[in-house]
C-alpha positions as a printed Julia matrix, in Angstrom:
175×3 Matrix{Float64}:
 -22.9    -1.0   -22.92
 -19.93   -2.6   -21.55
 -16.32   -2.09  -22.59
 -14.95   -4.54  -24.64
 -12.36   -7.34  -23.38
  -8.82   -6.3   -24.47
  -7.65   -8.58  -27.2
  -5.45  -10.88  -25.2
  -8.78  -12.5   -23.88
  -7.24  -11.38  -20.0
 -10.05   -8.63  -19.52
  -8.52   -5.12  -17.96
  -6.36   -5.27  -14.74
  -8.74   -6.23  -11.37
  -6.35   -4.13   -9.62
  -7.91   -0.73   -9.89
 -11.39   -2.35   -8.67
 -10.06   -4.17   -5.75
  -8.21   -0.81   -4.89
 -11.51    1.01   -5.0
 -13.57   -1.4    -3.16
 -11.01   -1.8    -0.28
 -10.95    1.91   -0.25
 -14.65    2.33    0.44
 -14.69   -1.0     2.81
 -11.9     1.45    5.13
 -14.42    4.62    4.64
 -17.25    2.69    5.53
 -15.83    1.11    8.75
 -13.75    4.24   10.19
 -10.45    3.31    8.96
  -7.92    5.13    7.35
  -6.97    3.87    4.09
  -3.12    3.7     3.23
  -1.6     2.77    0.21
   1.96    1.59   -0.39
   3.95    2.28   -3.81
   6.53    1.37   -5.44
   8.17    4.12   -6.47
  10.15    4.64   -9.91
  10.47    7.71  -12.42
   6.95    7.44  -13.24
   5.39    8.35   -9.74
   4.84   12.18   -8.54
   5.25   11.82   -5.07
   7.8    14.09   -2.82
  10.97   12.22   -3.18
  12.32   13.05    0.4
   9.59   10.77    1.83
  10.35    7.72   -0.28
  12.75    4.74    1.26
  13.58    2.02   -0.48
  11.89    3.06   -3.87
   8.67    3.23   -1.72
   6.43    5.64   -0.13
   3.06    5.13    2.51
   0.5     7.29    1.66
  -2.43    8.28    3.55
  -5.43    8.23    1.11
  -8.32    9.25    3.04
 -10.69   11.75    2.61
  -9.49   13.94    5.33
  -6.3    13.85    4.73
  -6.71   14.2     0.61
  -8.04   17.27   -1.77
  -9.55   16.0    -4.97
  -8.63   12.21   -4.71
  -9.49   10.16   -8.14
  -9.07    6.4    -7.9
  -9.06    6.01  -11.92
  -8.39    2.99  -13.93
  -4.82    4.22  -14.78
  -3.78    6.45  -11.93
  -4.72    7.4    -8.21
  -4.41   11.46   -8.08
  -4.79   13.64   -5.09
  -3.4    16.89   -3.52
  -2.13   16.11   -0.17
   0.4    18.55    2.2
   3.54   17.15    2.87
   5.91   19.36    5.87
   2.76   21.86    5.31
   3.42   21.8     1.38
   0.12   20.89   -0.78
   1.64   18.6    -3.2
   0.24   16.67   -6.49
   0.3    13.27   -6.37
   0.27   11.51   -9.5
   0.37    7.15   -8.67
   0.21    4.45  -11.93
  -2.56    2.0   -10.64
   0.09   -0.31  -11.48
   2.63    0.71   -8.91
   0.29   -0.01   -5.82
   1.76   -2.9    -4.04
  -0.58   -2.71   -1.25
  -3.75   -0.78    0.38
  -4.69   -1.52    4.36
  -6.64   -0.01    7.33
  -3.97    2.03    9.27
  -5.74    0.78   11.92
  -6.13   -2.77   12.03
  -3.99   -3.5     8.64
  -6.34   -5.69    7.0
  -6.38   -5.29    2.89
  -4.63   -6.39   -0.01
  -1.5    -6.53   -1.59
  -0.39   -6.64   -5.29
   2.55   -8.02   -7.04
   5.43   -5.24   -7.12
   6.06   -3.87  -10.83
   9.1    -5.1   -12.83
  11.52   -2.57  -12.46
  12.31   -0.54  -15.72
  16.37   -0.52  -15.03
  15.96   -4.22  -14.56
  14.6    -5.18  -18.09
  17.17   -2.7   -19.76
  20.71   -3.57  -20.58
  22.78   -2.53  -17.33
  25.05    0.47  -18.76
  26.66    1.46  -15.06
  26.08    2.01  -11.41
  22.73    1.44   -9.98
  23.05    3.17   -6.98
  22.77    6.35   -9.6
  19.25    5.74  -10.32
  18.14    5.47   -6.49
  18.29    8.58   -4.94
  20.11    8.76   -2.05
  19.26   10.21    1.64
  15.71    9.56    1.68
  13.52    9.25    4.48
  10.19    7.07    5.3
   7.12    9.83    4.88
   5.93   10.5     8.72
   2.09    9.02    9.16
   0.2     9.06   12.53
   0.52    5.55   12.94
   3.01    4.66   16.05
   6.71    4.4    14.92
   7.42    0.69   14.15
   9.73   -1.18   12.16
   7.33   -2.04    9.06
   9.45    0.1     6.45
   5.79    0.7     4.56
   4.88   -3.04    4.18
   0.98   -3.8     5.63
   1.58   -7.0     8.38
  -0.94   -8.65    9.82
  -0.94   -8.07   13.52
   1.76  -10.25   15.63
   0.22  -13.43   16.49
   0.48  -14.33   20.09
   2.45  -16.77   21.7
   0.53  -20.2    22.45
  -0.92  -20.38   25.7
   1.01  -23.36   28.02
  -1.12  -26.72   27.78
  -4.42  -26.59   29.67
  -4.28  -22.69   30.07
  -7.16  -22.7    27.09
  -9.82  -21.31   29.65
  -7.65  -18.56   31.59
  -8.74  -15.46   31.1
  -7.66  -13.66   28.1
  -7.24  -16.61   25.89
  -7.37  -16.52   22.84
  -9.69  -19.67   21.63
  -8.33  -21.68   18.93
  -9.59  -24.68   16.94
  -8.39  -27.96   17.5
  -8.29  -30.34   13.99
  -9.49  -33.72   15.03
  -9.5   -36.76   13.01
């Protein structure tokens, strides 16, 4: 039996799904999944590894005890500076999962924050912690601060360098 449609007529979030099936598309093919959150009060994640009110974590099997990709939450024990650590993620709160590898996947839109929506009653900078650091992965150090990119594209070959070796072939659009 299937589960109803929720009342609005929208049907649940496709955002737990996609998450799973991207997940098992990197398992399949050798890569390492990584997720990117968006980090607020209602992530467990160590806060010394989040910049920016996000954190990259490694979700693979090797590198994760227990990992449950539910409807609601992703939760895994993971070791952190050699600390085993519960992570607790809202579905919601994913902005992106990738290959490490290659970074093909998906992103998602980035949850409203809550401090936004509320009334502001002082200084912001009081709800972001301060002194935080990017968590270390095994991917070479680069400049993405967490976001997945799509590798560089290269520069276009000079005119009539199409067949030197090492091209890249492209289409031409005639019409």
């Amino acid at each position: 039996m299937t589960k109803p449609a929720a009342p609005d007529g929208q049907g649940s979030s496709t955002r737990p799904y996609l998450i799973r099936a991207l997940h098992d598309w990197c398992t399949d093919n050798g890569f390492t999944p990584y997720i990117a959150v968006y980090v607020d009060a209602s992530v467990q994640v160590p806060l010394a590894y989040v910049k920016n009110h996000e954190i990259v974590l490694n979700v693979g099997f090797e590198a994760t005890t227990a990992l449950k990709l539910g409807n609601e939450f992703i939760e895994f024990k993971a070791r952190f500076g050699g600390v085993a650590r519960d992570i607790v993620v809202p579905v919601d709160h994913v902005v992106a999962i990738y290959a490490r590898e290659n970074g093909q996947g998906m992103a998602f839109p980035v949850p409203m924050p809550e401090a936004a929506s509320a009334p502001d009653d002082g200084d912001e900078s009081a709800a972001a912690p301060a002194g935080l650091r990017l968590a270390s992965s095994e991917a070479p150090a680069d400049d993405r601060g967490g976001e997945p990119q799509e590798p560089p594209e290269p520069e276009d070959p000079p005119p009539g360098a199409a067949g030197a070796a090492g091209a890249r072939p492209a289409l031409k659009r005639v019409k």
